[in-house]
N, CA, C and O atoms as a MOPAC input file, in Angstrom:
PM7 MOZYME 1SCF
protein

 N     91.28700 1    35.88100 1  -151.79900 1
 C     90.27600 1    34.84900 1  -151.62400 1
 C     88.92800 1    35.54100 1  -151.42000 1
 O     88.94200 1    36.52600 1  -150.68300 1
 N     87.63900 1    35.12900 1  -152.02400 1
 C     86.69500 1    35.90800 1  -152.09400 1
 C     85.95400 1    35.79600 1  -150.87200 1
 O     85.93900 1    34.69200 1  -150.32600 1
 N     85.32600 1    36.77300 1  -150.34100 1
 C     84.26300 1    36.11000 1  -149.23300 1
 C     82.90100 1    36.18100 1  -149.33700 1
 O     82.54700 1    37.15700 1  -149.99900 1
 N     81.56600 1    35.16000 1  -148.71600 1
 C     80.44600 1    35.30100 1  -149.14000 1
 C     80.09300 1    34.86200 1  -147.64600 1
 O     80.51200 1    34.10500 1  -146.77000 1
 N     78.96700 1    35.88300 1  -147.89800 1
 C     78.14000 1    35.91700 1  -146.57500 1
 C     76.79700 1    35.13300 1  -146.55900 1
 O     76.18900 1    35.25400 1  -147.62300 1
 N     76.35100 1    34.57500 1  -145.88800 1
 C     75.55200 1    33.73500 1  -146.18200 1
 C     74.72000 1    33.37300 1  -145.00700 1
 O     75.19400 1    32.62800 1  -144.14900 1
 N     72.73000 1    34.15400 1  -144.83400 1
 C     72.37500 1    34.09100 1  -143.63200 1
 C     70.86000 1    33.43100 1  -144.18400 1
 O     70.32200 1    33.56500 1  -145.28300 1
 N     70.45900 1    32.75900 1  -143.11000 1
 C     69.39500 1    31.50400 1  -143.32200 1
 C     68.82500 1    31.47200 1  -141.65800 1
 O     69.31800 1    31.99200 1  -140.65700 1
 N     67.53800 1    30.60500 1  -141.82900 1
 C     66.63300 1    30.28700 1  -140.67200 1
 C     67.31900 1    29.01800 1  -140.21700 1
 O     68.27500 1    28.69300 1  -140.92200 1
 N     67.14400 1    28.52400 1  -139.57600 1
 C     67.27800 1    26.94300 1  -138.67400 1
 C     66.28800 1    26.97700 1  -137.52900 1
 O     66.03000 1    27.75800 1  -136.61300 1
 N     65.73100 1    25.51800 1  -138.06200 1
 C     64.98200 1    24.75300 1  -136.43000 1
 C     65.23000 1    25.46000 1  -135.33300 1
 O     64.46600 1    26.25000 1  -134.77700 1
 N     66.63800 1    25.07200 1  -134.94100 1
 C     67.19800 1    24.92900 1  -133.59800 1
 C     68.75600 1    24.99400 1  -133.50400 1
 O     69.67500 1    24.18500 1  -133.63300 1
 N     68.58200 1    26.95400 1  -133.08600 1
 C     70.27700 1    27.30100 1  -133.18900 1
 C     71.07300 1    26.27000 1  -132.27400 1
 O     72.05000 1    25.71800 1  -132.78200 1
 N     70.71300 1    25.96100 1  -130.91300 1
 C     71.34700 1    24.89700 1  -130.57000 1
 C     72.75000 1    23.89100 1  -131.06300 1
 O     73.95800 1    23.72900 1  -130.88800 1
 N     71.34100 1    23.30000 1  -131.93000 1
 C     71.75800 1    22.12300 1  -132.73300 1
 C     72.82500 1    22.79100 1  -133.52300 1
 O     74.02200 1    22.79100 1  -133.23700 1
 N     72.14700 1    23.47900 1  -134.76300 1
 C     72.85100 1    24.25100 1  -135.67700 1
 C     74.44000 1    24.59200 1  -134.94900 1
 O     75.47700 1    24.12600 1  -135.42100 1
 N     74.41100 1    25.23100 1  -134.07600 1
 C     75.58900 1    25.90800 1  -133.53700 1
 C     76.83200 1    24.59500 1  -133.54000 1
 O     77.96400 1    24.52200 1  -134.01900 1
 N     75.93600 1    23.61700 1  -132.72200 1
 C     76.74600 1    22.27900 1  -132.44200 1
 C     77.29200 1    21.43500 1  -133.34500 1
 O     78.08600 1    20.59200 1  -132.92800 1
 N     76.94000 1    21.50500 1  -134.90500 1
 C     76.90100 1    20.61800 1  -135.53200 1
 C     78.38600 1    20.28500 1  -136.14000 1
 O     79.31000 1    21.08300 1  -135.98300 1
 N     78.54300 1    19.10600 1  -136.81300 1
 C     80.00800 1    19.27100 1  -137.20000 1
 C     79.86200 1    19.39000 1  -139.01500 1
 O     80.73500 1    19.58600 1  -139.86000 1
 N     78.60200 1    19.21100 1  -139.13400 1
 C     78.16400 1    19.29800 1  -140.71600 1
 C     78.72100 1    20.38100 1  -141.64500 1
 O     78.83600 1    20.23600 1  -142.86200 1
 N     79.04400 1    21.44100 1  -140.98200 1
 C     79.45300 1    22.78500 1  -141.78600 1
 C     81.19700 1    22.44700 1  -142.17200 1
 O     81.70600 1    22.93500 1  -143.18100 1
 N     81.83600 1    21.72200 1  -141.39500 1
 C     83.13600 1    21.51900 1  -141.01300 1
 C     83.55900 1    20.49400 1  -142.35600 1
 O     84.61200 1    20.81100 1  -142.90900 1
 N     82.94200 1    19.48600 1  -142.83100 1
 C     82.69000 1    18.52700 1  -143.19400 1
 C     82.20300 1    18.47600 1  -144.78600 1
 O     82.48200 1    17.66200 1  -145.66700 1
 N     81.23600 1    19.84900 1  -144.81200 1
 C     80.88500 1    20.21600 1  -146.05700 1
 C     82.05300 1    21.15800 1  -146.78600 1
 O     82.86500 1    21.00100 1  -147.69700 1
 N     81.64200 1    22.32500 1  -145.78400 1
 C     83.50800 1    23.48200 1  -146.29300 1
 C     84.38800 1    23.03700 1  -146.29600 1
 O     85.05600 1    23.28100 1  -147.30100 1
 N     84.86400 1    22.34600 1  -145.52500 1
 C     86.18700 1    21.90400 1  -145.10100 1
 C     86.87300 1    21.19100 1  -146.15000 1
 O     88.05500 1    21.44700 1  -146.38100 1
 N     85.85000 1    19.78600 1  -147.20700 1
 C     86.09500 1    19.49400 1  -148.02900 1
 C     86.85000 1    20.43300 1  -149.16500 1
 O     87.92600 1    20.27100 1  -149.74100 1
 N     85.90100 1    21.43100 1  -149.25300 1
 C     86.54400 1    22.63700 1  -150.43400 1
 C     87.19000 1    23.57200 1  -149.42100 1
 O     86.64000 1    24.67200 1  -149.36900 1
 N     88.22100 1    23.39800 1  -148.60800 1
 C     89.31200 1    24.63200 1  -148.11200 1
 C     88.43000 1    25.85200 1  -147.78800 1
 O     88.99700 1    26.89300 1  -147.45400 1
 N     87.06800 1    25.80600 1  -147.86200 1
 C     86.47800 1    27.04900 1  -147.05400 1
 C     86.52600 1    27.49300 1  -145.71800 1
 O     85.82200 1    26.70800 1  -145.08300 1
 N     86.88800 1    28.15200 1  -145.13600 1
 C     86.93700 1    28.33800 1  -143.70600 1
 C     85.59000 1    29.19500 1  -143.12700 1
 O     85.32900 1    30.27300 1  -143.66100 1
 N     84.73100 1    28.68200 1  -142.00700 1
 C     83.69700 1    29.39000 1  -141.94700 1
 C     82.91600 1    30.06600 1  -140.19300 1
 O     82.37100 1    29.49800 1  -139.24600 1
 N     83.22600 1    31.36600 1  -140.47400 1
 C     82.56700 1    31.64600 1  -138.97000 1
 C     81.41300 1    32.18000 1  -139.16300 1
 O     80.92500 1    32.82500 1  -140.09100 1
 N     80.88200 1    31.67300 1  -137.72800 1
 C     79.12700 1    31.87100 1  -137.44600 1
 C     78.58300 1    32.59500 1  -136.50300 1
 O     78.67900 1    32.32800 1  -135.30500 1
 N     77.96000 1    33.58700 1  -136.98800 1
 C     77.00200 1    34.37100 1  -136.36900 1
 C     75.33900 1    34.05200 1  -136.21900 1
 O     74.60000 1    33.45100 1  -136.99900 1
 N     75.07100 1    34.62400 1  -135.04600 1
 C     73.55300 1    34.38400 1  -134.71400 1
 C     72.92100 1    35.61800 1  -134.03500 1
 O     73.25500 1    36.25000 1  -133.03300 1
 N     71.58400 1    35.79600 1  -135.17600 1
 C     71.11900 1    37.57600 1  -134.95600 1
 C     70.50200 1    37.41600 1  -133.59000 1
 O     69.64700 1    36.55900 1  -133.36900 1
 N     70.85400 1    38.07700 1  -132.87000 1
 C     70.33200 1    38.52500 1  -131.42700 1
 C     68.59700 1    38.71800 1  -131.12500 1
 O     68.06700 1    38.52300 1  -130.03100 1
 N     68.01300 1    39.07300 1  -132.16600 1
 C     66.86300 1    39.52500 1  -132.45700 1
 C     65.97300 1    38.64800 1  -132.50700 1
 O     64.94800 1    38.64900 1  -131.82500 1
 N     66.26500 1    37.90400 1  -133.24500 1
 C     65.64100 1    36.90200 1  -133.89200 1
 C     65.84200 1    35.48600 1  -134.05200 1
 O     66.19900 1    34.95300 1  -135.10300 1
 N     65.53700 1    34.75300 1  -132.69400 1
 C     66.84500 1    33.81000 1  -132.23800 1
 C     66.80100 1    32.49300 1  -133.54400 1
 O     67.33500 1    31.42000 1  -133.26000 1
 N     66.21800 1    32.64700 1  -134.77900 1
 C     66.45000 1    31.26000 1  -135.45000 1
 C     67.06100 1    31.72000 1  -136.87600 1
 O     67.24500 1    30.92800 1  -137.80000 1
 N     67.39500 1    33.29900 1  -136.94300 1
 C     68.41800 1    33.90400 1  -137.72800 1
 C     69.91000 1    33.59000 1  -137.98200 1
 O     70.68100 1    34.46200 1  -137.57900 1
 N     70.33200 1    32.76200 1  -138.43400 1
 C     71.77100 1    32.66800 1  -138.06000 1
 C     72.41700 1    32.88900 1  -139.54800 1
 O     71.87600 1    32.67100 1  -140.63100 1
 N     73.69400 1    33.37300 1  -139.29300 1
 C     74.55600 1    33.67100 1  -140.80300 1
 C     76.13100 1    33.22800 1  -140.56700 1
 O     76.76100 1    33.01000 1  -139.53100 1
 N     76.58900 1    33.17600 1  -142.28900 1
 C     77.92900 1    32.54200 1  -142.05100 1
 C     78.74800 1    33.15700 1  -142.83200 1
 O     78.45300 1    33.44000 1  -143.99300 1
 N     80.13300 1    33.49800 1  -142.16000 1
 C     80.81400 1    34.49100 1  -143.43200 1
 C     81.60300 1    33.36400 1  -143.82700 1
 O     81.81000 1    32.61300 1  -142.87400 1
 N     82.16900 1    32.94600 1  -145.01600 1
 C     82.81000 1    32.04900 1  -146.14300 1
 C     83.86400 1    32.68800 1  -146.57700 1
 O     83.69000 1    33.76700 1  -147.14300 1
 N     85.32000 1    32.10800 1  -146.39000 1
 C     86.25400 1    32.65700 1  -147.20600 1
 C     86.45200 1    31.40100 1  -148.07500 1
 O     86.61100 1    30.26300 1  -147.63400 1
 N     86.41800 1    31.77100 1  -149.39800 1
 C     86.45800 1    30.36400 1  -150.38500 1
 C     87.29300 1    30.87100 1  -151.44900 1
 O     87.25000 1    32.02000 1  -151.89000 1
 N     88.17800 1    29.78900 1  -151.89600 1
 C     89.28000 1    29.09200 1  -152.50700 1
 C     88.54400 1    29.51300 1  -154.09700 1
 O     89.02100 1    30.39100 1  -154.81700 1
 N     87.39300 1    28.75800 1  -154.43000 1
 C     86.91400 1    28.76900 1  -155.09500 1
 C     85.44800 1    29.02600 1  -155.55500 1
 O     84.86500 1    27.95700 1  -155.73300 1
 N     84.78400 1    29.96600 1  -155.76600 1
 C     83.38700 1    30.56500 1  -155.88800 1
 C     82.84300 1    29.25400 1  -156.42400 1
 O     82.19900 1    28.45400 1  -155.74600 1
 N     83.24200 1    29.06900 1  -158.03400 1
 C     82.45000 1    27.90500 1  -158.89600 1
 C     82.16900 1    26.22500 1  -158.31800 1
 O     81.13400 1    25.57300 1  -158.45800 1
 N     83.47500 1    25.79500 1  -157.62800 1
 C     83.44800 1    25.26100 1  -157.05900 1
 C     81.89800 1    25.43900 1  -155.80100 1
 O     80.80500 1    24.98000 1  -156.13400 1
 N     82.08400 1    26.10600 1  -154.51600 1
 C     80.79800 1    26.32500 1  -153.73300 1
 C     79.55200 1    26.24600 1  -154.50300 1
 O     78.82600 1    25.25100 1  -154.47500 1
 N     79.25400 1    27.53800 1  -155.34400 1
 C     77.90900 1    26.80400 1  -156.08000 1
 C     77.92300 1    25.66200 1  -156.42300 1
 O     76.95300 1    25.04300 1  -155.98400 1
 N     78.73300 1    24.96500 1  -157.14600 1
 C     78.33400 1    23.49700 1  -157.76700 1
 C     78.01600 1    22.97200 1  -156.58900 1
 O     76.82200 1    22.67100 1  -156.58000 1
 N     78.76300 1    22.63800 1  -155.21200 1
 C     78.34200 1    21.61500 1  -154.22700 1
 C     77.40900 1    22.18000 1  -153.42900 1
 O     77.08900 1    21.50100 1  -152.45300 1
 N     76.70500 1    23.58000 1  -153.60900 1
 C     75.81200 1    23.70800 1  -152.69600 1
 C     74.09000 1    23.26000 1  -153.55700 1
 O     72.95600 1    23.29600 1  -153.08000 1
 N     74.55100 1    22.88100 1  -154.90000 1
 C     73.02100 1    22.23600 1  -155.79300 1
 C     73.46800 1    20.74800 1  -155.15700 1
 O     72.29600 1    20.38000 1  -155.07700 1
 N     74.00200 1    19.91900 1  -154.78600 1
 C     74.29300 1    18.60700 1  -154.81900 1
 C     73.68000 1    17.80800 1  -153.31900 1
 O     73.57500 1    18.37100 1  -152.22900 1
 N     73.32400 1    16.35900 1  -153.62400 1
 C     72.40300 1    15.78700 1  -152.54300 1
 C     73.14200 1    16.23400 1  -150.76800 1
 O     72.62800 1    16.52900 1  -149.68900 1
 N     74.95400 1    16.02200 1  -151.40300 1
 C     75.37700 1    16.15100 1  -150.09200 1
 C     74.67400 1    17.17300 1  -149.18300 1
 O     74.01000 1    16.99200 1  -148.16200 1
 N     75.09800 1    18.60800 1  -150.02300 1
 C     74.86200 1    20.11100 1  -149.48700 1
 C     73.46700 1    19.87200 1  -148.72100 1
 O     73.28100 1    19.85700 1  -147.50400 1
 N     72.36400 1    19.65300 1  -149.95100 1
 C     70.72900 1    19.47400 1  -149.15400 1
 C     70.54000 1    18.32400 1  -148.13600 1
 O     69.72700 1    18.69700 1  -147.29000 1
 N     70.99900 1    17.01300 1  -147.88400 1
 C     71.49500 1    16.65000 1  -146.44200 1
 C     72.04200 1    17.16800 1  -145.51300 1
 O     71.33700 1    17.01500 1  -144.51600 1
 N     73.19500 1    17.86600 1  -145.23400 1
 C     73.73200 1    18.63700 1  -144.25500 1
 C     73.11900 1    19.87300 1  -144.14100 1
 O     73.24000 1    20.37800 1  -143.02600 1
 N     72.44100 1    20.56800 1  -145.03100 1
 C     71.23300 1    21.47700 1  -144.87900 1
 C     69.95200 1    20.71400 1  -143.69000 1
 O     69.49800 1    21.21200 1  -142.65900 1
 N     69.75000 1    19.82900 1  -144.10800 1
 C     68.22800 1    18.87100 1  -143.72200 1
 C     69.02700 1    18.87500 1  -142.26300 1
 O     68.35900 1    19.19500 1  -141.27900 1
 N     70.54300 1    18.50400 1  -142.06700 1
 C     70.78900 1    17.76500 1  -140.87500 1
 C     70.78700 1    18.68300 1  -139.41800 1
 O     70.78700 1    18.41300 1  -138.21700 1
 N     70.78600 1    20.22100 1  -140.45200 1
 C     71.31100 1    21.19600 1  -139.19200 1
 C     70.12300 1    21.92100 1  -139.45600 1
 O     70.18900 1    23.14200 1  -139.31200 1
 N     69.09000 1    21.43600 1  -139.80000 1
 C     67.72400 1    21.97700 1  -139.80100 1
 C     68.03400 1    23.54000 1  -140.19900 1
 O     67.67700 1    24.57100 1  -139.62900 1
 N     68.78100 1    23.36000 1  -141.31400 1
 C     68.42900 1    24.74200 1  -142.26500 1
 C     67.45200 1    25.03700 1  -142.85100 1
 O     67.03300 1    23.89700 1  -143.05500 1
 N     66.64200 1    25.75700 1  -143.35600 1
 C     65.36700 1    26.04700 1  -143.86000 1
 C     65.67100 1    27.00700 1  -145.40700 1
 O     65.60800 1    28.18900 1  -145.74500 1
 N     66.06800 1    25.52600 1  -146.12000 1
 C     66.84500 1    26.40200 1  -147.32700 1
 C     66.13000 1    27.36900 1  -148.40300 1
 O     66.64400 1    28.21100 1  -149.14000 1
 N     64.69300 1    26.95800 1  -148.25000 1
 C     64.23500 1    28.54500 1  -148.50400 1
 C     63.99200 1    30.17200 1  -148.22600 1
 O     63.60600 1    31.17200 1  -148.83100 1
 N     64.53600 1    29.72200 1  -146.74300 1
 C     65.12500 1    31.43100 1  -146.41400 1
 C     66.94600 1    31.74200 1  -146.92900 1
 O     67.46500 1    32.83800 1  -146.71900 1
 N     67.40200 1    31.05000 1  -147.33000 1
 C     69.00400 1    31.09300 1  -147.23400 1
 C     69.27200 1    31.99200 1  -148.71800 1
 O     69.06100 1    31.59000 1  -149.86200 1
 N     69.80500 1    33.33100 1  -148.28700 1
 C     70.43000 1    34.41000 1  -148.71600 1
 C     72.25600 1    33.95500 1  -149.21700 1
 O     73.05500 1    33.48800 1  -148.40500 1
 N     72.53100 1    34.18600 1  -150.44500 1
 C     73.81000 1    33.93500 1  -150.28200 1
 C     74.61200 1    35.89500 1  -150.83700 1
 O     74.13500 1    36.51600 1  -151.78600 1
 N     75.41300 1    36.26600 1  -150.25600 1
 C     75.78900 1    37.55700 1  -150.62400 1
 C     77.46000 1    37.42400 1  -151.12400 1
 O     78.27200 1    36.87100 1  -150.38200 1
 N     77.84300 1    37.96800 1  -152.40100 1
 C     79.53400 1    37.62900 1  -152.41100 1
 C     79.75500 1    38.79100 1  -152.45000 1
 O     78.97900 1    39.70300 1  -152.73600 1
 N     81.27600 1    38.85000 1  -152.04700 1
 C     81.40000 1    40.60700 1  -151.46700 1
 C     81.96100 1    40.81300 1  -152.88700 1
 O     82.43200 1    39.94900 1  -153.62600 1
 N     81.78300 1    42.41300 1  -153.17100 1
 C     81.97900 1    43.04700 1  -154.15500 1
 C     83.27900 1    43.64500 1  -154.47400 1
 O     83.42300 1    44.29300 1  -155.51100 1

């Protein structure tokens, strides 16, 4: 199963941390996802992705859902890095 790392800004790790949006989005596609938050830089946060299916993730991360649950956990989807391991 491939994994992709995936680190982005947010509002408010708080929130972000709390949310059930990630659960809800992956969860749909069998992704399982743990979350890290850079020490440094407290609105740094990243997510490692083990996914079922690569093609699948891109397609639903262009789609209204993805950019709502982005909007909801105050992601700032123009910092968001996606990395797939090699």
């Amino acid at each position: 199963m491939p994994t992709v790392l995936a680190v982005h800004e947010v509002d408010d790790v708080e929130k972000w941390r709390s949310s059930s949006k990630r659960e809800e989005v992956f969860g749909s596609l069998g992704i399982t996802v743990r979350t890290f938050e850079d020490q440094k830089d407290t609105n740094r946060v990243g997510l490692i992705l083990e996914v079922p299916n690569i093609a699948a993730l891109e397609e639903m991360l262009g789609t209204p859902k993805a950019a709502a649950a982005m909007q909801h956990d105050g992601v700032r989807p123009e910092t968001l890095v996606i990395l797939e391991e090699s």
